[in-house]
C-alpha atoms as an extended CHARMM CRD file, in Angstrom:
* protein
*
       201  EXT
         1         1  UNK       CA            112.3340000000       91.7600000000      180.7780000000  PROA      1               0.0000000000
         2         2  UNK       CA            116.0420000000       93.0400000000      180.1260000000  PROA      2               0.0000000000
         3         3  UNK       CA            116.6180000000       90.2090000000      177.9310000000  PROA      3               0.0000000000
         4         4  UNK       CA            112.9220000000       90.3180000000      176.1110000000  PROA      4               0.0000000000
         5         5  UNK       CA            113.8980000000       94.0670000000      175.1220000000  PROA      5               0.0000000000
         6         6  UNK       CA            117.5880000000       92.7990000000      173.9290000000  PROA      6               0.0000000000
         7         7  UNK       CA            115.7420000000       90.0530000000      171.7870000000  PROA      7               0.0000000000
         8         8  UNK       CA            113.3900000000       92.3080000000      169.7970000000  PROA      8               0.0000000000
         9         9  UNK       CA            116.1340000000       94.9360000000      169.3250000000  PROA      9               0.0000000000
        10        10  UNK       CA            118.1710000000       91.8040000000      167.0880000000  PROA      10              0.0000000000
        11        11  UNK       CA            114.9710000000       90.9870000000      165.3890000000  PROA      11              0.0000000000
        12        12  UNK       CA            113.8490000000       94.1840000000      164.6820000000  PROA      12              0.0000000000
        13        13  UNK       CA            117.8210000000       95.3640000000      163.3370000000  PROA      13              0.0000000000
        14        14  UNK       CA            118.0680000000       92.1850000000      161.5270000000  PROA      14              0.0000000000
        15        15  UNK       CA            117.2430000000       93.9580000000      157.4600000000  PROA      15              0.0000000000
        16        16  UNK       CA            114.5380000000       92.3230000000      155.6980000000  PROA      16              0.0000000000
        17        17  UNK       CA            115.0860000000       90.9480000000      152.2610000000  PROA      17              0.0000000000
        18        18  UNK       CA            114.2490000000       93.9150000000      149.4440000000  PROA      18              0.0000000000
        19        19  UNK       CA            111.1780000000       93.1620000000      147.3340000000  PROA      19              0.0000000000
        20        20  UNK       CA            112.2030000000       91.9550000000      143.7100000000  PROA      20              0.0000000000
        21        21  UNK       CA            110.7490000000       94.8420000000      140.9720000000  PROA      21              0.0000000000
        22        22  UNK       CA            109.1560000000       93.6360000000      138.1930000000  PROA      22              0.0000000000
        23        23  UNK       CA            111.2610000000       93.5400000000      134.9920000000  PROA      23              0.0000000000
        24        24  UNK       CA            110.2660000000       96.8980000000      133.1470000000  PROA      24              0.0000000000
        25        25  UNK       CA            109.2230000000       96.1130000000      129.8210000000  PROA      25              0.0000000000
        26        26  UNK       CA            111.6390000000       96.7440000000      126.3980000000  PROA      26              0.0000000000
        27        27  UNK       CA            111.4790000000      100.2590000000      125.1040000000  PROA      27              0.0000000000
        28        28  UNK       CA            109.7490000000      100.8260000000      121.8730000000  PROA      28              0.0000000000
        29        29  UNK       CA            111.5670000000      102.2540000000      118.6650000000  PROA      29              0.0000000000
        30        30  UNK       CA            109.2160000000      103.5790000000      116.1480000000  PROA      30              0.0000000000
        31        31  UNK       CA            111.3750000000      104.0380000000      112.5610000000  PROA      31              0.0000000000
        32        32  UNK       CA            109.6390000000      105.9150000000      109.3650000000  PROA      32              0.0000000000
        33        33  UNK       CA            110.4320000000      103.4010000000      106.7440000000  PROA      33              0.0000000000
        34        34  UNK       CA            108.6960000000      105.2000000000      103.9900000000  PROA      34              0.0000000000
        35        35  UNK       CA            106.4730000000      108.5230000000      103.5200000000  PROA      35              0.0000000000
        36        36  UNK       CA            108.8120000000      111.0500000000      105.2650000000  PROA      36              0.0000000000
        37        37  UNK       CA            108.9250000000      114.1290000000      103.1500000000  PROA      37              0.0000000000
        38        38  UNK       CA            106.4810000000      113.0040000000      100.4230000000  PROA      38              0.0000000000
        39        39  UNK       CA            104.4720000000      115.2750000000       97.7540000000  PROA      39              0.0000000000
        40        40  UNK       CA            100.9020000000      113.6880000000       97.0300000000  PROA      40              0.0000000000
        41        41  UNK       CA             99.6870000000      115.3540000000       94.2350000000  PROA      41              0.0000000000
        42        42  UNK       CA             95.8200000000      116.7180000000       94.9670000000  PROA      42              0.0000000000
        43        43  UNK       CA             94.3990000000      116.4410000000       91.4180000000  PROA      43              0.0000000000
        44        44  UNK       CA             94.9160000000      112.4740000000       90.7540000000  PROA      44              0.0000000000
        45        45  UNK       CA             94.3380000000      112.1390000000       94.5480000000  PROA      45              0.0000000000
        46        46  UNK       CA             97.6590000000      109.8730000000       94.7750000000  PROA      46              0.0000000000
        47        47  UNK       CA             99.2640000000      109.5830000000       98.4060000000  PROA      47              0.0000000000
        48        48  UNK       CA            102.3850000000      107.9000000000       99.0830000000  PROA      48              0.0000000000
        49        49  UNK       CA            101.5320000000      105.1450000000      102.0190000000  PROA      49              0.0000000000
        50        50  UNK       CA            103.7950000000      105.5100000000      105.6670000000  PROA      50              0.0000000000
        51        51  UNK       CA            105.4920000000      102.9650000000      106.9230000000  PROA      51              0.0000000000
        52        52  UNK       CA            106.9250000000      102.3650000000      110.0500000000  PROA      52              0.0000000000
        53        53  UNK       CA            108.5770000000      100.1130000000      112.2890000000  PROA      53              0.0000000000
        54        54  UNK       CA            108.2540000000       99.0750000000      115.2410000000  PROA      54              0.0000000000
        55        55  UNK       CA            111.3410000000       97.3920000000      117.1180000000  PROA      55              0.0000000000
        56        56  UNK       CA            112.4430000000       97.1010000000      120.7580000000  PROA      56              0.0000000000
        57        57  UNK       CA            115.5810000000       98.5640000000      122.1910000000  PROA      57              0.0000000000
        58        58  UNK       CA            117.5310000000       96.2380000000      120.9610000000  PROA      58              0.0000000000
        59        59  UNK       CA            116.5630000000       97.5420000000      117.4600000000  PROA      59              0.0000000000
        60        60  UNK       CA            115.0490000000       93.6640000000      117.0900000000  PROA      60              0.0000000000
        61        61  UNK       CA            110.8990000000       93.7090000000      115.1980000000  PROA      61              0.0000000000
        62        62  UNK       CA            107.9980000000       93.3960000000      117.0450000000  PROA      62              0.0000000000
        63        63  UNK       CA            105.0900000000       91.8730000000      115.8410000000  PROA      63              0.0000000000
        64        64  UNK       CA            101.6680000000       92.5600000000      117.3850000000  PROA      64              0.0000000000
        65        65  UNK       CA            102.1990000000       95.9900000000      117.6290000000  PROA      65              0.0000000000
        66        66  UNK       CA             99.5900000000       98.7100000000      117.8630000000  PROA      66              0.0000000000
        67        67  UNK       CA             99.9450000000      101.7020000000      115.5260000000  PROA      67              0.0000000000
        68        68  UNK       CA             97.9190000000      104.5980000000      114.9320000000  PROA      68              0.0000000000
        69        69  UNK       CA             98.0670000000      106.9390000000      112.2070000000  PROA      69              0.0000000000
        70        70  UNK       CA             96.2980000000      110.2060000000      112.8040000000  PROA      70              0.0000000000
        71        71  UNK       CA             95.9390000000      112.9460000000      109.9940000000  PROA      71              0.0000000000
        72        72  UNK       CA             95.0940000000      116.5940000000      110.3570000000  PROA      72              0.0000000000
        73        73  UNK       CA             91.2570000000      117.4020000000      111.1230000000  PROA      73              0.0000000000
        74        74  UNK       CA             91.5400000000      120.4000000000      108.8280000000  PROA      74              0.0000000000
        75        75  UNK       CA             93.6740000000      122.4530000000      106.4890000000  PROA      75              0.0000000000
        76        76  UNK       CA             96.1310000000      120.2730000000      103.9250000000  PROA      76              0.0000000000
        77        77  UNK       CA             95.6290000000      116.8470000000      104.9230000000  PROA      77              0.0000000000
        78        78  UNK       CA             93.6620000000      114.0620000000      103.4580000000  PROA      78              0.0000000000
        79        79  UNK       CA             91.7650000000      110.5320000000      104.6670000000  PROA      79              0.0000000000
        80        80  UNK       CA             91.9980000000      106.8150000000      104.8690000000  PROA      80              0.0000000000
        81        81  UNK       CA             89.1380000000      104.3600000000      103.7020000000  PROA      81              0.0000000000
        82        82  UNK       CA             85.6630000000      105.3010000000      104.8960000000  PROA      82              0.0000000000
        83        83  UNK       CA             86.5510000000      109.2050000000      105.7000000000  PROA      83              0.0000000000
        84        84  UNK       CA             88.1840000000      108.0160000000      108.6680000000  PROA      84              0.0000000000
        85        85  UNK       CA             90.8280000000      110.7260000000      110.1710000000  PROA      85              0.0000000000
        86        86  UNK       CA             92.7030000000      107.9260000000      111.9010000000  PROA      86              0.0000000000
        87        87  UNK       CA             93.6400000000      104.6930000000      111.3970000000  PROA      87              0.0000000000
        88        88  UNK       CA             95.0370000000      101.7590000000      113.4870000000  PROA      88              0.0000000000
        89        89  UNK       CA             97.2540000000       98.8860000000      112.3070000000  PROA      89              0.0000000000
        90        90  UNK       CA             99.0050000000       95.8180000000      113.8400000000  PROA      90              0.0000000000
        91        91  UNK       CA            103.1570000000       95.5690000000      112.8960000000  PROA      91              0.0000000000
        92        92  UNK       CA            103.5040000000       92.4880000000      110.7810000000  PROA      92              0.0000000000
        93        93  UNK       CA            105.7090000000       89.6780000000      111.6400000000  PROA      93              0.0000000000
        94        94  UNK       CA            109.1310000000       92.1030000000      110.7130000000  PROA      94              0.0000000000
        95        95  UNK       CA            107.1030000000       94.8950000000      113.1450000000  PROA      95              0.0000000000
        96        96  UNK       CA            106.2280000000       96.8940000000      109.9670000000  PROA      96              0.0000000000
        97        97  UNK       CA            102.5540000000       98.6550000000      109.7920000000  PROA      97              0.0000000000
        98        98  UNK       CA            101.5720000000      100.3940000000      106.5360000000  PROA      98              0.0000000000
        99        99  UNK       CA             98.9080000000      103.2730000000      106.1830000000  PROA      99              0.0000000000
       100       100  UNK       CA             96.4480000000      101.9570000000      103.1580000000  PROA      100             0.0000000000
       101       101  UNK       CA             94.1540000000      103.4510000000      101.7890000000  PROA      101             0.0000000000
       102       102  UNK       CA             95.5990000000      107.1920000000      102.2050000000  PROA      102             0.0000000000
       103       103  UNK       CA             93.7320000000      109.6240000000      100.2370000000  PROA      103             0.0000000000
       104       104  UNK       CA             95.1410000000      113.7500000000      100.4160000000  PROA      104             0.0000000000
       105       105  UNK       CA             92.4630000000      116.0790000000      100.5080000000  PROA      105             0.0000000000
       106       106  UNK       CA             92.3250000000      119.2770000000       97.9170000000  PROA      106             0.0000000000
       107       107  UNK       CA             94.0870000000      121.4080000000      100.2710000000  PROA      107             0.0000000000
       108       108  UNK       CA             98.0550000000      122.4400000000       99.2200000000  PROA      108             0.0000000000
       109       109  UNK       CA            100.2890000000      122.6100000000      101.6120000000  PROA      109             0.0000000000
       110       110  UNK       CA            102.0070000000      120.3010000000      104.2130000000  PROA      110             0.0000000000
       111       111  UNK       CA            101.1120000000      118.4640000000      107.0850000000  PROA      111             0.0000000000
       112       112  UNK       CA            102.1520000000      116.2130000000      110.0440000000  PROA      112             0.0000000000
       113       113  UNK       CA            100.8500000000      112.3970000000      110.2010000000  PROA      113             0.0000000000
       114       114  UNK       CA            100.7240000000      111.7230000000      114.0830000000  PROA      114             0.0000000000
       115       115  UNK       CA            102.5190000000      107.8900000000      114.4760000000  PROA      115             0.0000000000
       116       116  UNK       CA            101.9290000000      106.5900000000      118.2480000000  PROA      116             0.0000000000
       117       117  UNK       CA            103.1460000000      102.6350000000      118.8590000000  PROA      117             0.0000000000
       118       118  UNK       CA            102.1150000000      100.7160000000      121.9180000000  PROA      118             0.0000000000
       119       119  UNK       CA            103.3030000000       97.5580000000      122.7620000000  PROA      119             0.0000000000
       120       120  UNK       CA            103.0420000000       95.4280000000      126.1740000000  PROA      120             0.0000000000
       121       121  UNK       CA            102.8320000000       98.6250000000      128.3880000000  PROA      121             0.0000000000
       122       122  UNK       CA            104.9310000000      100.8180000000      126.4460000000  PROA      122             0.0000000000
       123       123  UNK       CA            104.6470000000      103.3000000000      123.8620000000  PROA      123             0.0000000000
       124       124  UNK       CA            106.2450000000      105.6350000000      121.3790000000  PROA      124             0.0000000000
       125       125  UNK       CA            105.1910000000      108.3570000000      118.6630000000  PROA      125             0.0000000000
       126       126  UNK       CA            106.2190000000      110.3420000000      115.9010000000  PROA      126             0.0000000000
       127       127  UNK       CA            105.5320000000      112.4020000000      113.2170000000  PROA      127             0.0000000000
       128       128  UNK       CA            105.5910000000      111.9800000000      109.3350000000  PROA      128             0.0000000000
       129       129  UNK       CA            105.7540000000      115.0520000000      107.1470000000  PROA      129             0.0000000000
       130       130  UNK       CA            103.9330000000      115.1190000000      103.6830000000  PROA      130             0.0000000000
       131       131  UNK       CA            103.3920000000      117.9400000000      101.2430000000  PROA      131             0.0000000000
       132       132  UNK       CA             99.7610000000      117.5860000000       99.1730000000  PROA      132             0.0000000000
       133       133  UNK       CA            100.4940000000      119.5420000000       95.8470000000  PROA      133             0.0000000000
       134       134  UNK       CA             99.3590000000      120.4690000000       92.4170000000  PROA      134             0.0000000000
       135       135  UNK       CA            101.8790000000      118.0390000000       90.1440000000  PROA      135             0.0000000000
       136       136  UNK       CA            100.9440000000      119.8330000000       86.5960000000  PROA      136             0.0000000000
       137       137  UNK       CA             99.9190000000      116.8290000000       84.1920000000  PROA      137             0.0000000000
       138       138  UNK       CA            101.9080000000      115.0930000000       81.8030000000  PROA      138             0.0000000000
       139       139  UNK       CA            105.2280000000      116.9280000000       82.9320000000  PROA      139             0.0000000000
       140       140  UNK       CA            106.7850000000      114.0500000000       83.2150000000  PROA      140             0.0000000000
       141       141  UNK       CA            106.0540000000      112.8610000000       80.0800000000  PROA      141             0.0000000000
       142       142  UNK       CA            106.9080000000      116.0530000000       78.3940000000  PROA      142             0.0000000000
       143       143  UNK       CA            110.3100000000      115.5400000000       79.8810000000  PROA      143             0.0000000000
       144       144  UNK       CA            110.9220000000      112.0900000000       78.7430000000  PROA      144             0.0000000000
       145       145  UNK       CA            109.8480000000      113.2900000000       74.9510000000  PROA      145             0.0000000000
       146       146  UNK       CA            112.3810000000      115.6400000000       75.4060000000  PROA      146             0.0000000000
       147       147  UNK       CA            114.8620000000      113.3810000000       75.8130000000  PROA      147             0.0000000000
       148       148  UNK       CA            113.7230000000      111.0380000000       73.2800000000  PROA      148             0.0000000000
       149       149  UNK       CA            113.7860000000      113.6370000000       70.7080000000  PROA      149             0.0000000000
       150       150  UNK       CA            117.1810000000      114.6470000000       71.6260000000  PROA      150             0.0000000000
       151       151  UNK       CA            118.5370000000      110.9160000000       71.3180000000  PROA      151             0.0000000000
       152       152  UNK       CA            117.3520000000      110.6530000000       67.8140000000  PROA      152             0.0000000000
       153       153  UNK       CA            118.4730000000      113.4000000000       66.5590000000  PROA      153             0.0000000000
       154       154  UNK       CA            121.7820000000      112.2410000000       67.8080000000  PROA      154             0.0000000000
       155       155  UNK       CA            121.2400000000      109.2500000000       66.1780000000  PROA      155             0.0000000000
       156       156  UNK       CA            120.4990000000      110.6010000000       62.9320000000  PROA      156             0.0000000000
       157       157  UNK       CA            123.3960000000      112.8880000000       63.0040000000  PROA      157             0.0000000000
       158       158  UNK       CA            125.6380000000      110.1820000000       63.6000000000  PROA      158             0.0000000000
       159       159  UNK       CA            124.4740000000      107.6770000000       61.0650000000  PROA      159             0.0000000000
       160       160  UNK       CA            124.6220000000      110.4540000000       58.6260000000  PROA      160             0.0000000000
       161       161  UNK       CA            127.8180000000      111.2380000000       59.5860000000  PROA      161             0.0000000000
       162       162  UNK       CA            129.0660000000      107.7760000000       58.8160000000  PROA      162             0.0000000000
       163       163  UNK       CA            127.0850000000      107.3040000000       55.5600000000  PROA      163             0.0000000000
       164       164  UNK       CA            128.9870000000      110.1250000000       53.9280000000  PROA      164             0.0000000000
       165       165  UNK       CA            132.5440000000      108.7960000000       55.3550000000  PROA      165             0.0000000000
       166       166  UNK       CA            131.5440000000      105.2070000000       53.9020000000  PROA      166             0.0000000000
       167       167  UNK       CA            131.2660000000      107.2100000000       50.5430000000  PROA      167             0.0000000000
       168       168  UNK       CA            134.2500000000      108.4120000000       51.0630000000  PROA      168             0.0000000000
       169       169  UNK       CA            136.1650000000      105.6320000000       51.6880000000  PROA      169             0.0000000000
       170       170  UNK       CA            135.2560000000      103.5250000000       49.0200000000  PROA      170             0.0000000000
       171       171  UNK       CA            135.4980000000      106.2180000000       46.9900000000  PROA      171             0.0000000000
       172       172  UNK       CA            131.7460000000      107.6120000000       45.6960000000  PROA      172             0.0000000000
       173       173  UNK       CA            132.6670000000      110.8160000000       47.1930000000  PROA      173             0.0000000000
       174       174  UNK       CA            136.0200000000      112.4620000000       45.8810000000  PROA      174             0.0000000000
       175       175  UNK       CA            138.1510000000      109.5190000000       45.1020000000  PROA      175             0.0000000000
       176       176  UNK       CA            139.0650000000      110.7600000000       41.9710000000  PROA      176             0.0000000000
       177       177  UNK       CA            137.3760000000      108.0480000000       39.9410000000  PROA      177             0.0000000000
       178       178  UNK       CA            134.5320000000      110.7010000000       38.1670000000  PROA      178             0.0000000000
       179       179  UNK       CA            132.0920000000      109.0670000000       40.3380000000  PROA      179             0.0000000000
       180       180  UNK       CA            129.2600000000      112.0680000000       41.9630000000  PROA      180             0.0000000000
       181       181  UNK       CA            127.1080000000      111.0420000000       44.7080000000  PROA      181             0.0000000000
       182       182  UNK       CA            124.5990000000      113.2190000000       45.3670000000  PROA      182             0.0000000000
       183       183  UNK       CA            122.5290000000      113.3600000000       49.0560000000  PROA      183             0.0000000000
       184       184  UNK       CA            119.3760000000      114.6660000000       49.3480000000  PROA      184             0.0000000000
       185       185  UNK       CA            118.5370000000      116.4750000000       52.5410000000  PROA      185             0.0000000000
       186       186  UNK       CA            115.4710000000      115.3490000000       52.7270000000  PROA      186             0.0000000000
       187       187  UNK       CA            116.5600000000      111.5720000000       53.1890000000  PROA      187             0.0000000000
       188       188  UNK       CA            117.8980000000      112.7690000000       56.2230000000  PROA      188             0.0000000000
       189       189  UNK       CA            115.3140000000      114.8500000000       58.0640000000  PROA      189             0.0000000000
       190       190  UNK       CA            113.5740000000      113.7670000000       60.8150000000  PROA      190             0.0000000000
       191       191  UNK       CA            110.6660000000      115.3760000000       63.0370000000  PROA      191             0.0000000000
       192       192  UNK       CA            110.1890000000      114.7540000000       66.3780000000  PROA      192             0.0000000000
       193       193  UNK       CA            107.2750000000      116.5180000000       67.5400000000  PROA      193             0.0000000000
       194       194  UNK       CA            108.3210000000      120.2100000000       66.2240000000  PROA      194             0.0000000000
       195       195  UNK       CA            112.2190000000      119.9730000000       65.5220000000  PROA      195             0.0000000000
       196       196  UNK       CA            113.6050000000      118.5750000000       61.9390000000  PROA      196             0.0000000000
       197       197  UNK       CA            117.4730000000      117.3730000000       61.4530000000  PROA      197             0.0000000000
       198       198  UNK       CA            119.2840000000      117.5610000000       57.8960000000  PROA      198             0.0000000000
       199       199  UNK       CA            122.5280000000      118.4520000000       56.5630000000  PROA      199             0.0000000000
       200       200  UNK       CA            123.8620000000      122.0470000000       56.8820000000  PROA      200             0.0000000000
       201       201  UNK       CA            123.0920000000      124.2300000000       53.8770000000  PROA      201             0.0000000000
């Protein structure tokens, strides 16, 4: 019996072998490509489209990737195709997803798109922020006439400029030779939109 108890007592202090853990799965990244801090103007109803990325923790893509855009259920906000609040879109084969069909809704103000990724067990989330504005129309192209207008009339001044010191120099204008050239101001003058250019009286 002594030597029955003495067996056990070896088997039972011999330590078993520890159970292998599964291999946790890679931790997601999720990386706002594009639509961070964007200003969708509200009267042409013009978004600018997230995108994200998904990648692992090595910071390598993953395709197949679930990702779900959520937008605000009220205040400044706006909708994808159909009305739809949210929307749901498998990362391409560089783990990209992009958020079509985003529409902004007539409210001003800004607002946080929800992001969550999932991915073989494992999941990660952020948030985009957008502004939806009134963008006043055809400021832009106000500006650019601006500019336009400013270039010719540097243009003009310039060619001016070296159409009287060609005169000069071959002697029309004050070479001595009783030659008069005479410039009319109104060859000269040029209107863009509201301005004119000439000579200076």
């Amino acid at each position: 019996m002594r030597h029955l108890s003495l067996l056990l007592a070896g088997i039972l202090a011999v330590p078993f072998p520890a159970v292998s853990q599964a291999q946790e799965a890679p931790k997601l990244n999720l990386v706002v490509v594009e639509g961070e801090g964007a200003i969708n103007n509200i009267r042409q109803r013009t978004a600018r489209e997230p995108i994200v990325q998904v990648e692992d923790e090595n910071h390598k893509p993953i395709a197949g990737a679930a990702v779900v855009f959520t937008l605000p259920s009220q205040g400044a906000g706006g909708t994808f195709a159909g009305g739809q609040h949210t929307l749901t879109v498998m990362t391409d084969s560089q783990g990209r997803a992009v958020a079509h069909g985003l529409r902004p809704n007539t409210v001003k103000g800004q607002y946080q798109i929800h992001v969550n990724a999932s991915y073989n067990g494992q999941s990660a989330n952020t948030n985009i922020s957008q502004t939806n504005a009134v963008v006043a129309a055809g400021a832009g192209a106000a500006a650019a006439a601006g500019i336009s207008a400013k270039l010719i009339v540097v243009i003009v001044a310039v060619a001016a400029a070296a159409t009287v010191g060609g005169l000069y120099a071959s002697g029309a204008i004050g070479g001595g030779n009783g030659n008069t050239a005479v410039i009319q101001p109104s060859l000269v003058t040029i209107s863009p939109g509201t301005g004119s250019v000439g000579p200076p009286r």
